[in-house]
MDAnalysis code that builds the backbone (N, CA, C; Angstrom):
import MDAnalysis as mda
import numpy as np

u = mda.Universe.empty(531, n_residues=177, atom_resindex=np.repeat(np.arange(177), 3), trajectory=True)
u.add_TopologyAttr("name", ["N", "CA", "C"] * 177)
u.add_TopologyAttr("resid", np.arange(1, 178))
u.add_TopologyAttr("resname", ["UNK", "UNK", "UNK", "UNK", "UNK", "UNK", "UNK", "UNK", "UNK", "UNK", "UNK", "UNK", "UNK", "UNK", "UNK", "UNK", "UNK", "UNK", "UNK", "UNK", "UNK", "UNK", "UNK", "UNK", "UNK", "UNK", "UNK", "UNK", "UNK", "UNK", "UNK", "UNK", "UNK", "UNK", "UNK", "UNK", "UNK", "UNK", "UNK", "UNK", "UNK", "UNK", "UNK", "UNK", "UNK", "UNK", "UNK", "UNK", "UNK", "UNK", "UNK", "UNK", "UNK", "UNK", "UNK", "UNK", "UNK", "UNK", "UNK", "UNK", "UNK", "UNK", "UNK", "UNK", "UNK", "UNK", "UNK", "UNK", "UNK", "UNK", "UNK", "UNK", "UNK", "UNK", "UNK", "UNK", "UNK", "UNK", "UNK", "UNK", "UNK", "UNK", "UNK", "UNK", "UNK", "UNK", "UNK", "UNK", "UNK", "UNK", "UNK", "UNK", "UNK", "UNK", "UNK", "UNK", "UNK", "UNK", "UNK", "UNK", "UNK", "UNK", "UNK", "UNK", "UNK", "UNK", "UNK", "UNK", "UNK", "UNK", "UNK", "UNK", "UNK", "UNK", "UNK", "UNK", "UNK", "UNK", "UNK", "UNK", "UNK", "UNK", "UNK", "UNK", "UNK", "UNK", "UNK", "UNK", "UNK", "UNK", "UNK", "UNK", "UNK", "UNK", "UNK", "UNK", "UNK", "UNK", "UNK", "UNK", "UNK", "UNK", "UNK", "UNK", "UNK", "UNK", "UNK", "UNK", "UNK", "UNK", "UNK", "UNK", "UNK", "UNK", "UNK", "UNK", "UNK", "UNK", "UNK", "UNK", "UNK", "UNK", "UNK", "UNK", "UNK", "UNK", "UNK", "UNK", "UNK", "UNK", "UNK", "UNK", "UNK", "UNK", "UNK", "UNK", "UNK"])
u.atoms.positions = np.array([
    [0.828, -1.198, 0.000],
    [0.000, 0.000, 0.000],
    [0.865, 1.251, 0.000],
    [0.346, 2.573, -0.442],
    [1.017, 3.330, -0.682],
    [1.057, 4.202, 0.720],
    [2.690, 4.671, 1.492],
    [2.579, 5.060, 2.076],
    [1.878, 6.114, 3.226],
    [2.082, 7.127, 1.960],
    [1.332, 8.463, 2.125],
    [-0.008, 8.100, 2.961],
    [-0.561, 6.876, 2.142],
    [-2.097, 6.895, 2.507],
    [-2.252, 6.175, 3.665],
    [-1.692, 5.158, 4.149],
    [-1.301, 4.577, 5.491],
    [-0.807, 5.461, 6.539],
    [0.131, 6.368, 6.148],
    [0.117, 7.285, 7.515],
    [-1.048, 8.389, 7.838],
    [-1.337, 8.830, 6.737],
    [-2.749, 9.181, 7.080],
    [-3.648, 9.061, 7.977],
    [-3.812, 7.590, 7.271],
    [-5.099, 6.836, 8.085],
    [-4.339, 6.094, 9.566],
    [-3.288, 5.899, 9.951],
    [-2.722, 6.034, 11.326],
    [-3.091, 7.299, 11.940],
    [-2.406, 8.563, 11.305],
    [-2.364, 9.566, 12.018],
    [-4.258, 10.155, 12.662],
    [-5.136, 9.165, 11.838],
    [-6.661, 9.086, 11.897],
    [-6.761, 8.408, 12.997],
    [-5.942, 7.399, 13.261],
    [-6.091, 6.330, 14.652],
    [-6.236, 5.085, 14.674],
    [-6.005, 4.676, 13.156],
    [-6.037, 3.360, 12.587],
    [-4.726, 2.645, 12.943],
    [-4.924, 2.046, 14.199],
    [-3.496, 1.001, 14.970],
    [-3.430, 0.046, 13.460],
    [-4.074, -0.737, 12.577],
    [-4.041, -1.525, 11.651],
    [-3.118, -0.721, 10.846],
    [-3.135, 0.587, 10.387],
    [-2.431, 0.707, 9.141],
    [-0.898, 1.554, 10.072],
    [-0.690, 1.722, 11.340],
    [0.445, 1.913, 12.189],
    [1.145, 0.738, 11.784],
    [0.387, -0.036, 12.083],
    [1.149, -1.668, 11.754],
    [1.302, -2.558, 10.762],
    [0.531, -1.661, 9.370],
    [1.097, -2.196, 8.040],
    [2.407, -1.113, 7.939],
    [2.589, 0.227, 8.206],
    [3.849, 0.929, 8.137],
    [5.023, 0.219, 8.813],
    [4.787, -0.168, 9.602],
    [5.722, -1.023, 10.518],
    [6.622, -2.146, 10.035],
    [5.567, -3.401, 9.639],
    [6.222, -4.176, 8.747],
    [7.348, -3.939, 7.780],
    [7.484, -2.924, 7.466],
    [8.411, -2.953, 5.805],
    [9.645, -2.458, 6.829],
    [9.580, -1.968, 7.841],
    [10.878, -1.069, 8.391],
    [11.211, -1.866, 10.083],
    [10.297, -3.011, 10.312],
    [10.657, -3.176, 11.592],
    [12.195, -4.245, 11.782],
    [12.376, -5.063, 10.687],
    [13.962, -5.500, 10.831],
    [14.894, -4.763, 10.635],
    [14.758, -3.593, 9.663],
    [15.665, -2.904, 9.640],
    [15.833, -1.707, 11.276],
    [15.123, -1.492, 11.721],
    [14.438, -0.658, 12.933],
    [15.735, -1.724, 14.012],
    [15.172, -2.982, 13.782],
    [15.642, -3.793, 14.985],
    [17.219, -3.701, 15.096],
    [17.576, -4.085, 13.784],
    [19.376, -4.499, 13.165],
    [20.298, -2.979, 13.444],
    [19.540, -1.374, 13.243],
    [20.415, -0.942, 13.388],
    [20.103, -0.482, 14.980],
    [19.358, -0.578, 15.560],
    [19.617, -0.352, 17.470],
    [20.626, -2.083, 17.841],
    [20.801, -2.662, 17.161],
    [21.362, -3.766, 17.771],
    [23.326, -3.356, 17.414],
    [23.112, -2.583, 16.331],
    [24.384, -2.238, 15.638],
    [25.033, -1.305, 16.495],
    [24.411, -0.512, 17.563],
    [24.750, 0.589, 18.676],
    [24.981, 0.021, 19.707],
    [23.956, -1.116, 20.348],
    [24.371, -1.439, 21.928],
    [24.870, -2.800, 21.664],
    [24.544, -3.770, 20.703],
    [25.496, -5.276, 20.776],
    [24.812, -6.224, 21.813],
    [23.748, -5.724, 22.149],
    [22.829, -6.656, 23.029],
    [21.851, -6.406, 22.584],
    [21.104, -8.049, 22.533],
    [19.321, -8.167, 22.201],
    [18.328, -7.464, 23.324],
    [18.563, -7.708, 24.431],
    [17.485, -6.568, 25.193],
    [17.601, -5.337, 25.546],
    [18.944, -5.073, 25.173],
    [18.477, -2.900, 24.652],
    [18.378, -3.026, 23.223],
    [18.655, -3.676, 22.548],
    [18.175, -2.707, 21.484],
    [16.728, -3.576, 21.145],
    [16.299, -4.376, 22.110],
    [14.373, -4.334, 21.783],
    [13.925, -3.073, 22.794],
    [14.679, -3.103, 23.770],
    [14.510, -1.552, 24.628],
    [14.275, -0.251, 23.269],
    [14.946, -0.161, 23.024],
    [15.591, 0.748, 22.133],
    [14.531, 0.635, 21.062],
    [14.613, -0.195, 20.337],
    [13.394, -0.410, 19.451],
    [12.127, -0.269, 19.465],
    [11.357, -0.864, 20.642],
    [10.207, -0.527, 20.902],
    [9.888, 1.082, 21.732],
    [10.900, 1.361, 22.223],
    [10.707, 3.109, 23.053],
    [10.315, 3.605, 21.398],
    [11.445, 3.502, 20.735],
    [11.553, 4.408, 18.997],
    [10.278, 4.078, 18.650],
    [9.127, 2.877, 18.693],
    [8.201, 2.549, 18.058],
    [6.950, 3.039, 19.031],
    [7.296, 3.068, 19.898],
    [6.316, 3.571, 21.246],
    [6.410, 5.386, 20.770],
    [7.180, 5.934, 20.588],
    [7.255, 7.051, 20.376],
    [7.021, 7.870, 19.254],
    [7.166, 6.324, 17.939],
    [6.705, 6.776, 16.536],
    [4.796, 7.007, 17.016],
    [4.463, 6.171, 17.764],
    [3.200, 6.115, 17.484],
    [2.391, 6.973, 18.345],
    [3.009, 7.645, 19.719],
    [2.260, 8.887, 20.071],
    [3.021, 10.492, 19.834],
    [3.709, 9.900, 18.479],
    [4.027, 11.468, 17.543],
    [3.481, 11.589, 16.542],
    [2.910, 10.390, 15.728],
    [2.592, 10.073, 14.895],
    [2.050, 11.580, 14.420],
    [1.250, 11.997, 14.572],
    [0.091, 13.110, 14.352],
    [0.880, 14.249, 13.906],
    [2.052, 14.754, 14.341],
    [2.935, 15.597, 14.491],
    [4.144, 15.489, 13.292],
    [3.991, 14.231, 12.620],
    [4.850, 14.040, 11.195],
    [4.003, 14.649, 9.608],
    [4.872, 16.029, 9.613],
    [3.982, 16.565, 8.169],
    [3.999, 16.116, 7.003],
    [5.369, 15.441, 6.824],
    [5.665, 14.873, 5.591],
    [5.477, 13.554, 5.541],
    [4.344, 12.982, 5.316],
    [4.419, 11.352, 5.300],
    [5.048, 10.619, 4.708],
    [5.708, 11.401, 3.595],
    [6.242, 10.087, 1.775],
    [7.895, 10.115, 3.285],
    [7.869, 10.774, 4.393],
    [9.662, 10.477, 5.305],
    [9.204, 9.680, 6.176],
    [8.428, 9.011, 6.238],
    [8.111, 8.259, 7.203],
    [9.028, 7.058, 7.936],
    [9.744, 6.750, 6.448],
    [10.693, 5.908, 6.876],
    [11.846, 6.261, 7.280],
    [12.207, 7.375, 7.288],
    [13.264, 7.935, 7.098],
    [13.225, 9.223, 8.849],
    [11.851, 9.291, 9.120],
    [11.256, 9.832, 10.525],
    [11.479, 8.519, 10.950],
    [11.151, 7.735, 11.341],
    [11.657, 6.715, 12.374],
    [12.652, 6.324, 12.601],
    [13.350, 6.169, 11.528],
    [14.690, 5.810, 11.879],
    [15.907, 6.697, 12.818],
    [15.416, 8.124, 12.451],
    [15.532, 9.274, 13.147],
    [15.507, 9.055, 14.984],
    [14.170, 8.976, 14.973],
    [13.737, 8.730, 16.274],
    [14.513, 7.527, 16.651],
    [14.816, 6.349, 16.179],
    [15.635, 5.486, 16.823],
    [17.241, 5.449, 17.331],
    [17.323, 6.424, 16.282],
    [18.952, 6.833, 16.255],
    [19.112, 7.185, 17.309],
    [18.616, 8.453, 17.515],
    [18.296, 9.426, 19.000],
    [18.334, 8.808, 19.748],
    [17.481, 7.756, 20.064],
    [16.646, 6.804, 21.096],
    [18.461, 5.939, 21.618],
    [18.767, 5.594, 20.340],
    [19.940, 4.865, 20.977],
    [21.222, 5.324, 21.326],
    [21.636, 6.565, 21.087],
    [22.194, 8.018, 21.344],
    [22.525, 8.135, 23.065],
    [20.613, 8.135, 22.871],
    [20.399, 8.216, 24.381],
    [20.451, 7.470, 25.119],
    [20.783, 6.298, 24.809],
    [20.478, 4.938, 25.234],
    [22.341, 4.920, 26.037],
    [23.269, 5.333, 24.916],
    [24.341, 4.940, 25.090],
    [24.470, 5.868, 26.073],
    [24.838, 7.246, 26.100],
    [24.955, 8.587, 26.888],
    [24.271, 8.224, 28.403],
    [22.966, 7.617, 28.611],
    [22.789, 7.195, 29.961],
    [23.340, 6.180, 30.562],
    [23.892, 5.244, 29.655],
    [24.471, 3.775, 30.303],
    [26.087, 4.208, 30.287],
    [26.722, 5.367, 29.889],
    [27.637, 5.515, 29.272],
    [28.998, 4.159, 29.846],
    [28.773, 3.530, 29.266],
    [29.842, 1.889, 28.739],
    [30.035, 1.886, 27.960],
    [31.084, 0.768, 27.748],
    [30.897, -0.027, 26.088],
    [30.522, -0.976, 26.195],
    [30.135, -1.558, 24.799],
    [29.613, -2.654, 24.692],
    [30.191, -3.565, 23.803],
    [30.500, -4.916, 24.195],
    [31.357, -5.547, 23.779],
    [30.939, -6.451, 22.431],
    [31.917, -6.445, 21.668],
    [31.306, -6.933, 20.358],
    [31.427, -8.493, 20.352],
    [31.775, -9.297, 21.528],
    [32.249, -10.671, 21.550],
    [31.474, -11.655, 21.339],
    [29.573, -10.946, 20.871],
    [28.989, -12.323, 21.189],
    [28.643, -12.420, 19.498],
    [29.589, -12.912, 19.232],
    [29.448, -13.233, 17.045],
    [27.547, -14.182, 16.716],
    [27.224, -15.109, 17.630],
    [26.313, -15.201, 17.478],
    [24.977, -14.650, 17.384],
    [25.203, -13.815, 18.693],
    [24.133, -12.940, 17.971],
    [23.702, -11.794, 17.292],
    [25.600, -11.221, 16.629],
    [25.649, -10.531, 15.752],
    [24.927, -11.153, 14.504],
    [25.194, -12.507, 14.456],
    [24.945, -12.837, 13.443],
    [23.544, -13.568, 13.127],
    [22.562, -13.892, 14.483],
    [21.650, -13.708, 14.199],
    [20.806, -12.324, 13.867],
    [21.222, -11.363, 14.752],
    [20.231, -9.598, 14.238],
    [20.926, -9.255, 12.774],
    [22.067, -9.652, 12.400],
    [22.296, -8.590, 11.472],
    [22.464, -9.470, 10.120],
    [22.613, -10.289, 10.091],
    [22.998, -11.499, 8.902],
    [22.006, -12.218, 8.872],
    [20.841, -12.283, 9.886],
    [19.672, -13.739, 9.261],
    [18.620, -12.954, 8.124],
    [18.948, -12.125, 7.286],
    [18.216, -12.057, 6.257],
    [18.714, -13.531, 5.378],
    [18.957, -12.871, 3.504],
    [18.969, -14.338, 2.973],
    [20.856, -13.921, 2.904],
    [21.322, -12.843, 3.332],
    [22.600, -12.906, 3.190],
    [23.479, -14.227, 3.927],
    [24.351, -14.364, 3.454],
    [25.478, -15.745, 4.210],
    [26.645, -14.754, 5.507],
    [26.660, -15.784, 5.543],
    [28.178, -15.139, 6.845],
    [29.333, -14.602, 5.952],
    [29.755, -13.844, 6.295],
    [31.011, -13.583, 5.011],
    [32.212, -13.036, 6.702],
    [33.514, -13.273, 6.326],
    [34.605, -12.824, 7.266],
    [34.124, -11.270, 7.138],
    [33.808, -10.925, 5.984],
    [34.411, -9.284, 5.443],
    [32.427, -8.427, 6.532],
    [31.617, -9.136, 6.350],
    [30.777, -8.415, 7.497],
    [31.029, -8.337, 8.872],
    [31.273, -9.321, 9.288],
    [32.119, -9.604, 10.804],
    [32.837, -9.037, 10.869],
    [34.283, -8.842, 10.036],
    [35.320, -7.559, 9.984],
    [34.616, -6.250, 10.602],
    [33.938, -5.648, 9.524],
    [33.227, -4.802, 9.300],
    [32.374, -4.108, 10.549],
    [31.709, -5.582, 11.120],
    [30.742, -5.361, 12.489],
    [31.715, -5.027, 13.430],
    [32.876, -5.719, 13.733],
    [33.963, -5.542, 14.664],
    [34.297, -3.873, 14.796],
    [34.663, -3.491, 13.282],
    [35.505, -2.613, 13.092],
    [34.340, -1.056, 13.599],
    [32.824, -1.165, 13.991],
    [31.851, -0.627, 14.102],
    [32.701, 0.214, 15.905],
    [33.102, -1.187, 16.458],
    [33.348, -1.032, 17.784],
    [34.644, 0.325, 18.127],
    [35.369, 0.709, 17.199],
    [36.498, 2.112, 16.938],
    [35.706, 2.870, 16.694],
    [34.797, 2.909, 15.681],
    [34.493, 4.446, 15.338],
    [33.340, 5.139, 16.457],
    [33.681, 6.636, 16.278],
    [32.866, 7.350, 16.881],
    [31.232, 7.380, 16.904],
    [30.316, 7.297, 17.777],
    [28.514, 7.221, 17.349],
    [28.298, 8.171, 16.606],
    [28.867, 9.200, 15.935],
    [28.530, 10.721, 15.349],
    [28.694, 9.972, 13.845],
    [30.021, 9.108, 13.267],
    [30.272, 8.819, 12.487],
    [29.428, 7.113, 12.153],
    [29.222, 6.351, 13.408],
    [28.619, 4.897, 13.098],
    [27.233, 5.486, 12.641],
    [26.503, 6.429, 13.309],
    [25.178, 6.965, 13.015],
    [25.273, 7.396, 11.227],
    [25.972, 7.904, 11.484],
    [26.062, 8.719, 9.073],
    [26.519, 7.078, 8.615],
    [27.476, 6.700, 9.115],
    [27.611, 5.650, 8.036],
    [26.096, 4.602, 7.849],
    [25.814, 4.583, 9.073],
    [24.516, 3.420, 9.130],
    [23.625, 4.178, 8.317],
    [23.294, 5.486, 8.402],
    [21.910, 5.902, 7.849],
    [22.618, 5.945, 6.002],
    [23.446, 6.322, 5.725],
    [24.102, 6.470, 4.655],
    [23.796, 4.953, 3.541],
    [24.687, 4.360, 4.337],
    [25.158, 3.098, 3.646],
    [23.849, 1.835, 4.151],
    [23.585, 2.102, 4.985],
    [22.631, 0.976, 6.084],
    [21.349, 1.232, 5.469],
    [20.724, 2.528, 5.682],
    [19.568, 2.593, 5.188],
    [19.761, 3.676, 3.719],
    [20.649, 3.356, 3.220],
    [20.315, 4.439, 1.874],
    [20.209, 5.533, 1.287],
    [20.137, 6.535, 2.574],
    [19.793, 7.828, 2.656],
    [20.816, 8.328, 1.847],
    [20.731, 9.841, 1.070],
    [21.505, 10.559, 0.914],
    [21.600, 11.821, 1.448],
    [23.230, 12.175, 0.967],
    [23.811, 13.215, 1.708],
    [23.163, 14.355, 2.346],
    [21.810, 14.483, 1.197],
    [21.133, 15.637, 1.805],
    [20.175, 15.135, 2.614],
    [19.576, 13.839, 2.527],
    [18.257, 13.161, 3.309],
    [19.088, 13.455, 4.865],
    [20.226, 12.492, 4.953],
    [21.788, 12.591, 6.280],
    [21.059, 14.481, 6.534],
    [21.850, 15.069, 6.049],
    [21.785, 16.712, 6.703],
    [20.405, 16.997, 6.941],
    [19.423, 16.728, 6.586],
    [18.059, 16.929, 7.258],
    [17.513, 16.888, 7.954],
    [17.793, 14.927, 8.275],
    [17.645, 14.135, 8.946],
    [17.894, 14.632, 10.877],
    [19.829, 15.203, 10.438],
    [20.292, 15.513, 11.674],
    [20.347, 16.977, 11.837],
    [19.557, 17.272, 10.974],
    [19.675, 19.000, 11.545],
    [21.003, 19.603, 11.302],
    [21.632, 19.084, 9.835],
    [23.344, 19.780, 10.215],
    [23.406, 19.927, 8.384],
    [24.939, 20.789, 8.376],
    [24.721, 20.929, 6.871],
    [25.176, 20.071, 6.184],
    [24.992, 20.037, 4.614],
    [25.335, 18.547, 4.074],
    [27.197, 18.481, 4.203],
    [27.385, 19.727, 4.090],
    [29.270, 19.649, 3.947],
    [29.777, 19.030, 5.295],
    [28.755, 19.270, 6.694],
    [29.183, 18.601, 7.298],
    [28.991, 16.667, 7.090],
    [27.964, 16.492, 6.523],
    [27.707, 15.412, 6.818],
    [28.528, 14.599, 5.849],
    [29.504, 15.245, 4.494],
    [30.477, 14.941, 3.850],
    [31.417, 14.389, 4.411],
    [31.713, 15.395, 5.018],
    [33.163, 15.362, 5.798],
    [33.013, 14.645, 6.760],
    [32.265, 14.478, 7.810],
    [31.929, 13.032, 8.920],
    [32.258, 11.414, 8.087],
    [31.531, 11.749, 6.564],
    [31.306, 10.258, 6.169],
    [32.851, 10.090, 5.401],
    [33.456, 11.327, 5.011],
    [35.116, 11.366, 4.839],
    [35.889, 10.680, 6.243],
    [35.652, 11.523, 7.078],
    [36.788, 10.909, 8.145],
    [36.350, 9.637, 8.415],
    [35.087, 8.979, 8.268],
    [34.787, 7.979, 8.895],
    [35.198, 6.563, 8.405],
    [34.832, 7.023, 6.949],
    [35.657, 5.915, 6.151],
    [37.142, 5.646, 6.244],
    [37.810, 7.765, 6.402],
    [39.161, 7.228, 6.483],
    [39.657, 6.275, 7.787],
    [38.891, 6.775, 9.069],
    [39.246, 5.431, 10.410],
    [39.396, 4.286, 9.984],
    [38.144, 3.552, 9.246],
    [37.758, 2.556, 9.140],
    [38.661, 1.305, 7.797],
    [39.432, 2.412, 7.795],
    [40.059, 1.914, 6.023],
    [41.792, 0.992, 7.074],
    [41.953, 1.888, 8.053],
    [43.313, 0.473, 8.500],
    [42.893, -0.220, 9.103],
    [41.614, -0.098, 10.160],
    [40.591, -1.321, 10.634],
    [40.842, -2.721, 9.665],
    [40.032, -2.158, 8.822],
    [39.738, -3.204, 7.768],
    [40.672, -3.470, 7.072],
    [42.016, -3.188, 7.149],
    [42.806, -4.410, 6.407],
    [43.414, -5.210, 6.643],
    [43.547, -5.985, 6.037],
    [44.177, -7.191, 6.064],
    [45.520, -7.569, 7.013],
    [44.874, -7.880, 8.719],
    [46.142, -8.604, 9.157],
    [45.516, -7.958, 9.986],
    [44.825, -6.893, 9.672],
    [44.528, -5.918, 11.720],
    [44.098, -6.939, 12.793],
    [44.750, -6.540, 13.594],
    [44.507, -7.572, 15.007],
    [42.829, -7.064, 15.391],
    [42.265, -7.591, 16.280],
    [40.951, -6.865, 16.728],
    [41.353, -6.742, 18.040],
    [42.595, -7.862, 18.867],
    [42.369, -8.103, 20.116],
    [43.723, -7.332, 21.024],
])
């Protein structure tokens, strides 16, 4: 169904079409709060606050065709905040259930995602946040600067340095431990 017309009829009070919007974005919703804390019960914490919160703002989103692109928003934040109150780290050691949240689509295990997931654990949340919305969910440079309220040259230059961190991470021989 076509978006536009589903948030609509949510923002009307229709819990049914809240929850046909839901469907198309709730694994992706799940995979990137799991990509921030590395544990399954914050980021269903995390997930459901973002979904608890999509749905008593709902009313308050003008642009419906961003709908997908408004939630993900709100989750980012959500897990932002998530980290900033728990302020820890979180350890990337449990490969299983990296690899159940983030790999049980129809993708296979590959070394080079695991690399990749590892290499998540160096970079800064300012920069894991642009790369995820960037590369993770698709967005572009200008959707990124909208999104976060910042200008696109910044959001250039974040996804510049971020790649440059991430480029001796990822090669070949880097220790993780």
């Amino acid at each position: 169904m076509d978006t536009v017309f589903l948030v609509r009829k949510a923002q009307k009070g229709s819990d049914e079409a809240f929850e046909e919007l839901l469907s198309g974005v709730r694994d992706k919703l799940y995979r990137t709060a799991y990509s921030y804390v590395r544990n399954e019960h914050d980021a269903l914490d995390i997930y459901q606050d973002a979904i608890y919160k999509a749905y008593t703002s709902l009313k308050s989103l003008k642009n419906p065709q961003s709908f997908e692109s408004w939630i993900v928003k709100l989750l980012v934040f959500r897990a932002i905040d998530f980290i900033r109150r728990e302020s820890r780290h979180f350890p990337a050691d449990n490969i299983e259930s990296f690899e159940h949240a983030f790999l049980n689509d129809t993708s296979h295990y590959t070394d080079q995602s695991i690399d990749l997931f590892k290499a998540f654990d160096y970079l800064d949340p300012n920069y894991k946040t642009i790369i995820l919305l960037r590369y993770y969910h698709d967005l572009s440079v200008k959707e990124i600067a909208r999104m976060l309220d910042c200008p696109e040259g910044t959001v250039k230059s974040c996804l510049h340095r971020a790649k440059k961190e991430l480029r001796p991470i990822l090669k070949e021989g880097y220790s993780y431990e």
